[in-house]
N, C-alpha and C positions, 0 to 999 in steps of 0.2 A: 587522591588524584581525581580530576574533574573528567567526566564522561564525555567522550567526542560526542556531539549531537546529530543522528542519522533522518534526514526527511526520507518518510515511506511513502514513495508513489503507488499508483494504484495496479503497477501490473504484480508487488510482492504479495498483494491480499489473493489477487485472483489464482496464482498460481499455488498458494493457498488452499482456495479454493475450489477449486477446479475438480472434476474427476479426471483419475488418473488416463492422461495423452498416448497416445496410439505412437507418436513421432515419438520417437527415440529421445531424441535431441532437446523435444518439447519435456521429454520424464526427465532427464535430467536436468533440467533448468527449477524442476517443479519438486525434485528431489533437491538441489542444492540451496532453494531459496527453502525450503522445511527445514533441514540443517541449523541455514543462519537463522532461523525465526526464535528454533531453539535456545539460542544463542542474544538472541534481540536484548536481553539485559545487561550487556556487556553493554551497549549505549545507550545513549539519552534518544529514543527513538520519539517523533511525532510524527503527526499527520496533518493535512489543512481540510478546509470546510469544502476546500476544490474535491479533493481526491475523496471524500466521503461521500458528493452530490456525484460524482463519476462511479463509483463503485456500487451506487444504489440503482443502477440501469440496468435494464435488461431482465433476464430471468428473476423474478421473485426469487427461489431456493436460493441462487446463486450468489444474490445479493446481500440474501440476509447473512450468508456465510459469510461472505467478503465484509459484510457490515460488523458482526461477532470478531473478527481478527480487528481490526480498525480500532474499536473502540476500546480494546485497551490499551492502545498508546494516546500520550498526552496529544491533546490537539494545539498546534502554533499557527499564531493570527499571522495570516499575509498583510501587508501596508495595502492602503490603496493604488498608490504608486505600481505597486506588480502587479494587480489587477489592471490595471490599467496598459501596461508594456503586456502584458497577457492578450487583452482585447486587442492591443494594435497589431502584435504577432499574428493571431488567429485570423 
């Protein structure tokens, strides 16, 4: 059986990442995406060059964490065409 293909944006690395959230609500989003990550070989997970240049901001520690989770899912090439509908959205 062929693996459904999952695109990982860049809030499953952070939460991830993250130290553990004060907001209830925020632990258990951060506890249910741990779970799935668990779990992340049950699909054909990638990432794009977008979400890895977005995950590299901000705190150094935080990034290189968010960087370590990232890099070991396959990365898939966006067309230029959605970078493009991307720039016109933004």
């Amino acid at each position: 059986m062929v693996k459904k293909r999952v695109y990982v944006e860049s809030s499953v690395t952070s939460f991830l990442a993250a130290r553990q959230a004060r907001d209830e609500r925020i632990r258990i989003r951060q506890l249910q995406t741990a779970l799935w990550w668990e779990r992340r070989h049950e699909w054909d997970c990638v990432v794009s060059a977008t979400v890895l240049m977005e995950i590299a901001e901000g705190d150094p520690g935080a990034a290189g964490r968010r960087r370590e989770k990232a890099l070991s899912l396959a990365e898939v090439l966006i067309p230029p065409e959605a970078d493009l509908l991307s720039d016109l959205l933004m």
